[in-house]
C-alpha positions as CSV (number, residue, x, y, z in Angstrom):
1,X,124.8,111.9,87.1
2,X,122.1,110.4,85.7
3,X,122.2,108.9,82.1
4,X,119.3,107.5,79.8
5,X,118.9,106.4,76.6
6,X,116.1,105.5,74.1
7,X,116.2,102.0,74.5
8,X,115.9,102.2,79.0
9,X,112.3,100.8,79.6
10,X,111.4,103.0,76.0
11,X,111.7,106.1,77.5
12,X,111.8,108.8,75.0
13,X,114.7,111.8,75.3
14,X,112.3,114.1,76.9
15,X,110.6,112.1,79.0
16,X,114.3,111.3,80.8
17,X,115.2,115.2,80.7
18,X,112.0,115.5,82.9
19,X,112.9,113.0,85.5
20,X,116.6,114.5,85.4
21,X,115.4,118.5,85.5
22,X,112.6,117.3,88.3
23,X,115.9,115.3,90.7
24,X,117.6,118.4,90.2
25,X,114.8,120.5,91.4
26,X,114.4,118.7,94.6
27,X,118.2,118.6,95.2
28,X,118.3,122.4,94.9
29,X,115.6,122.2,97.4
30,X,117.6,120.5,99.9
31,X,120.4,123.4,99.9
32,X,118.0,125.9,101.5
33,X,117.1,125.5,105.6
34,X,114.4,128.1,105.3
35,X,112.4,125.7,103.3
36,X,110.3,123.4,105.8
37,X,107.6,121.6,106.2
38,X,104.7,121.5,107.9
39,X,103.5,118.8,110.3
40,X,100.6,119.1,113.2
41,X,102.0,119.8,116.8
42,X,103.5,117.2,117.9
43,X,104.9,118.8,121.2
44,X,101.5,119.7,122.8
45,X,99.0,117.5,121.4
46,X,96.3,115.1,123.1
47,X,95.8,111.6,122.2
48,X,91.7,110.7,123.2
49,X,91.7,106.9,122.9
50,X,88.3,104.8,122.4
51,X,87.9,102.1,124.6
52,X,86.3,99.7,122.6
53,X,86.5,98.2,119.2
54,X,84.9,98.8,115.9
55,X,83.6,101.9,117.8
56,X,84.8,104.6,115.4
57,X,85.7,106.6,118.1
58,X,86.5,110.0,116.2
59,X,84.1,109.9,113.8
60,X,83.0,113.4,114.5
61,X,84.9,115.9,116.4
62,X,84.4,119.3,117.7
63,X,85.4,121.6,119.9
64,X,83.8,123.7,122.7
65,X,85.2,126.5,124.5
66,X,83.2,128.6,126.6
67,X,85.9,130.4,129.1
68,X,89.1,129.5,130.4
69,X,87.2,126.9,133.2
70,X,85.0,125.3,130.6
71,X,86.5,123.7,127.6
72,X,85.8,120.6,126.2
73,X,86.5,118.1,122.9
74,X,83.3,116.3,121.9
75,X,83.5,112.9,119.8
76,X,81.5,110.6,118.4
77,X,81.8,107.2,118.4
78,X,78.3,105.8,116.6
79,X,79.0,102.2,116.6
80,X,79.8,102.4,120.4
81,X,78.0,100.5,123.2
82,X,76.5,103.3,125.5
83,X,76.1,103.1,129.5
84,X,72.6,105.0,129.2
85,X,71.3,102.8,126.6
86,X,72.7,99.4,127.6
87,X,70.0,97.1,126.0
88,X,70.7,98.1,122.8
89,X,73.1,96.5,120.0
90,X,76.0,99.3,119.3
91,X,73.6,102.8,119.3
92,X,76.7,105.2,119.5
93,X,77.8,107.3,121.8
94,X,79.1,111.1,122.5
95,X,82.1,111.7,124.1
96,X,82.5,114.5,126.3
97,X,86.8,115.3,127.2
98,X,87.8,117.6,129.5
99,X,92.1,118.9,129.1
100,X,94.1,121.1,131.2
101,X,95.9,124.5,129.7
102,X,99.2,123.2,129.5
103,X,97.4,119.6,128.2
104,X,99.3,117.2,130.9
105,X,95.7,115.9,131.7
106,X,93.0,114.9,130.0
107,X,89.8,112.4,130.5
108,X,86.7,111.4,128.5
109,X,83.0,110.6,130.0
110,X,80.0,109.6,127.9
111,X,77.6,112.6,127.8
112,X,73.9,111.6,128.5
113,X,72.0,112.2,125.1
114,X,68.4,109.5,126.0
115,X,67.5,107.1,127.9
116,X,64.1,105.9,126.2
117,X,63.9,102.8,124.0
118,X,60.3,102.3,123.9
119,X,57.8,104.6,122.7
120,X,58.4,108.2,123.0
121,X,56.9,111.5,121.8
122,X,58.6,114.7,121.7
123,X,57.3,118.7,120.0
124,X,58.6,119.1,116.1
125,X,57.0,122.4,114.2
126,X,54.1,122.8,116.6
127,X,52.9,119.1,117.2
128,X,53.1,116.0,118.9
129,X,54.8,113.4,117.6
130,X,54.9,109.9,118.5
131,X,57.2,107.3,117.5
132,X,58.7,103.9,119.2
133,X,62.9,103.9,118.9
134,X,64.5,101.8,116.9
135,X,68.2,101.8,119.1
136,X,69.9,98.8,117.3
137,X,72.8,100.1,115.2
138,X,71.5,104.2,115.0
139,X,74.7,105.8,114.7
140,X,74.4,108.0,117.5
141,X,77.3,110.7,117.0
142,X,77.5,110.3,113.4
143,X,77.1,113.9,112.8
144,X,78.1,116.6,115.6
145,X,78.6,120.4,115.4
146,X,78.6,123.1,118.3
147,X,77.6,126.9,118.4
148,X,79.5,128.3,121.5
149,X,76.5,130.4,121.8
150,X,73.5,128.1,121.0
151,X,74.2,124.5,122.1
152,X,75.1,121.1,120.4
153,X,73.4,119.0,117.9
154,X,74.3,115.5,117.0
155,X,72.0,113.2,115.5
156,X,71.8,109.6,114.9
157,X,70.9,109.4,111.3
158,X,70.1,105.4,111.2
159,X,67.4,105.7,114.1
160,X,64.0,103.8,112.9
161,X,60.9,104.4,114.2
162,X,58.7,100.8,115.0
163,X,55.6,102.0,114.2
164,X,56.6,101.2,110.8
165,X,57.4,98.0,109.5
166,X,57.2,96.7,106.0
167,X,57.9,93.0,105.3
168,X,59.9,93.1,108.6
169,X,62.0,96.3,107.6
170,X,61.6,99.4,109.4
171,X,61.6,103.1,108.0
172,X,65.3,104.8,108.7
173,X,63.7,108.3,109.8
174,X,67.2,109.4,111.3
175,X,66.2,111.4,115.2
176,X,68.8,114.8,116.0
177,X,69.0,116.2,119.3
178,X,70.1,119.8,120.6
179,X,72.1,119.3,123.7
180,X,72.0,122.9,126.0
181,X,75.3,124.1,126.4
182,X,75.1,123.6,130.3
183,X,74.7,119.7,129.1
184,X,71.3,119.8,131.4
185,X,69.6,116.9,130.9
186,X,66.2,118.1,131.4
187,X,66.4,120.5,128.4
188,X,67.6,118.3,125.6
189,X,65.8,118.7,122.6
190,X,64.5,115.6,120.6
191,X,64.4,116.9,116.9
192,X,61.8,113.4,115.2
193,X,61.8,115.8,112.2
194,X,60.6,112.8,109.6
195,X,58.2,110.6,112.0
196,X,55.0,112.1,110.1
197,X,53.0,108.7,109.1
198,X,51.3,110.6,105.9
199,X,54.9,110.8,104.4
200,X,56.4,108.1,105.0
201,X,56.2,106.5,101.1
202,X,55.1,108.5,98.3
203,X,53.5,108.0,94.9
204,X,55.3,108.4,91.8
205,X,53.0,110.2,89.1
206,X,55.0,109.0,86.5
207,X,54.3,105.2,87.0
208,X,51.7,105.1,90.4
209,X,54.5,103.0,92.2
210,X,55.1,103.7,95.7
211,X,58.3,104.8,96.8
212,X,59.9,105.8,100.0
213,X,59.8,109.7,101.2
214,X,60.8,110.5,104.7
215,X,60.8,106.2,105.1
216,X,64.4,106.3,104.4
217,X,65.3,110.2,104.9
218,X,68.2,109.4,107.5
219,X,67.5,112.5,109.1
220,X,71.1,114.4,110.5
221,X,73.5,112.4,107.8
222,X,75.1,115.9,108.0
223,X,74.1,118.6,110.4
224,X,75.0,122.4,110.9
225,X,74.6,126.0,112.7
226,X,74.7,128.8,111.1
227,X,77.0,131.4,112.1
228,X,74.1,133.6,113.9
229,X,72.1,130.6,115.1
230,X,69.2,131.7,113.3
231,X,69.5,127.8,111.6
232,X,70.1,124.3,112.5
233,X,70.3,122.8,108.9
234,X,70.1,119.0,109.2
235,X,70.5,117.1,106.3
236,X,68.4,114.1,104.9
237,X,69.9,112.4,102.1
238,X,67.1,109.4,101.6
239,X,64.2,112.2,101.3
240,X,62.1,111.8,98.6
241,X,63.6,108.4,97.1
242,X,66.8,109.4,97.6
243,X,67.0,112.6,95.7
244,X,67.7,113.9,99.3
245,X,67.5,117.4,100.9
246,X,67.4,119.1,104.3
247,X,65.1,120.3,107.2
248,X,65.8,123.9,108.0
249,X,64.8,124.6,111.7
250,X,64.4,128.4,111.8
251,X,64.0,129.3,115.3
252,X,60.7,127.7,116.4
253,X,59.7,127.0,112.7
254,X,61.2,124.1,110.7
255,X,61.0,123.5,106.8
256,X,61.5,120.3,105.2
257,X,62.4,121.1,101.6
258,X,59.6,119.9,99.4
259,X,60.6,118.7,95.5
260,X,57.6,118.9,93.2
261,X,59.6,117.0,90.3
262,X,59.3,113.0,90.1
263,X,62.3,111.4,91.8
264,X,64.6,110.1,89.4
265,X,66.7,106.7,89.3
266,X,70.2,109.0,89.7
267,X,69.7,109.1,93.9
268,X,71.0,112.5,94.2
269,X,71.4,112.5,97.7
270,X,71.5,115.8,98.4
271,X,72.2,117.1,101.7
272,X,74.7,114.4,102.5
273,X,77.0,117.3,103.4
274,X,76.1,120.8,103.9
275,X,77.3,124.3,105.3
276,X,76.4,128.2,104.9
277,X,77.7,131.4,105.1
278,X,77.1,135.0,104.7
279,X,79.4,135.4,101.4
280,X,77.8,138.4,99.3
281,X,77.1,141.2,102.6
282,X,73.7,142.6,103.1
283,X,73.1,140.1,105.8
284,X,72.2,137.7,104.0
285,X,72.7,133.7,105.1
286,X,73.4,131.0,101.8
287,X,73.4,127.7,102.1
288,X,75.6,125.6,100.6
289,X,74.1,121.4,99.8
290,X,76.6,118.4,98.8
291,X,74.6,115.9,96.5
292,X,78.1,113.5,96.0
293,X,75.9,111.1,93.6
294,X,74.4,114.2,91.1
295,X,74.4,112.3,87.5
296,X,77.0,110.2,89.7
297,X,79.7,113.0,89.0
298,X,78.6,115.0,92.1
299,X,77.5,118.6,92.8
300,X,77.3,121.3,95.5
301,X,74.3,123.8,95.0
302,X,74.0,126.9,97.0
């Protein structure tokens, strides 16, 4: 039984009749065995340990399952040490883990992403782009997702490019990669969507003070395929001082979203999280962009 009175901790009448109609509720509760909770599996399940510490092993996950042979678990670890890139202070790593059907066995591997630390060039919408990695602390695996029927993408969205330095500080471009499905080496796909040195700072019209553009974009914060693989939508909240947006690589074209309006002081950050879907029929593929700092309340535009 439980008793109160208007002078227990000031409690007023109702407020006690609450707390004694709520105990109640979860007694009557108890009587009924249909009633249960719900927990993950915790019969079947796999436990994928990292190996070393501080690597935020998990950090991305994602699953791939081509047939009953090939299935895998991909993880990202981006403040790992990696065996391909040994020189370099904590770049990340992917985690490729294989399981059997009944889950008694499982291992991990580090999946070959690069190699190069020096300069580099790879294709991005129809040119040649050159660039000299920044490795050091890139976040390798810090975004992942998987299309069973396209490949992988992961990117390594604190990648900076040494052909620019500023007072000793380098522009955080961000680099993505798509990995084939068949995790050929040969055919990975370097995506150095924001190494263009014209765009690197920009000019406010406002005030003429330079301010960073693509010098900060952190290309592949958050990255995506759509549902028919027409898209890989990789998202760069730094664009454009920080107001943020995405590149949109549309089968052999890619669009970097261009904002016409002055960059505020709010730092939108747009594109630090973003999806799609095909919601309303006629085919039609919507995008949906997280800007979590949007007059610091947040907002999701589609």
């Amino acid at each position: 039984m439980i008793m109160c009175s208007k002078s227990y901790s000031g409690l007023s009448p109702f407020r006690c009749h609450s707390s004694f109609v709520l105990v109640k509720f979860m007694l009557y509760l108890t009587l009924f065995h249909s009633i249960n909770g719900f927990n993950l599996d915790t019969d079947s399940r796999i436990e994928l340990d990292g190996t070393n510490a501080g690597s935020y092993f998990g950090y991305t996950v994602a699953m791939l399952n081509q047939n009953d042979q090939n299935r895998w678990i991909l993880l990202g670890a981006p403040k790992d040490n990696s065996h391909f890139l040994p020189d370099a202070d904590r770049p990340g790593a992917i985690y490729k883990c294989t399981f059997t059907l009944d889950f008694s066995n499982h291992s991990c591997e580090e999946l070959f992403i690069d190699n190069k630390t020096e300069g580099d060039s790879a294709q991005f919408n129809g040119k040649n782009r050159i660039f000299t990695h920044g490795r050091d602390g890139q976040w390798l695996g810090a975004s992942l997702d998987v299309n069973k029927d396209a490949g992988i993408v992961t990117c390594a969205n604190r990648w900076y490019n040494k052909q620019f330095e500023v007072a000793q500080i380098y522009y955080m471009n961000g680099l993505c990669y798509e990995i084939p499905l068949d995790f050929n080496r040969n055919n990975i796909k370097k995506i150095p969507g924001l190494v263009g040195l014209d765009k690197q700072t920009m000019t406010d019209p406002r005030t003429n003070i330079t301010k960073l553009n693509y010098g900060m974009g952190a290309l592949g914060s958050s990255v995506h395929y759509s549902s028919k693989r027409e898209h890989i939508l990789l998202g760069a909240p730094g664009l454009w001082y920080f107001t943020g947006g995405l590149i949109d690589m549309h089968r052999s074209d890619a669009l970097i979203t261009e904002n016409s309006k002055p960059p505020t002081e709010r730092n939108e950050m747009a594109g630090y999280a973003i999806t799609s879907g095909q919601y309303f029929g006629m085919g039609l593929t919507t995008f949906a962009i997280g800007a979590p700092r949007d007059h610091l309340t947040g907002k999701v535009s589609g």
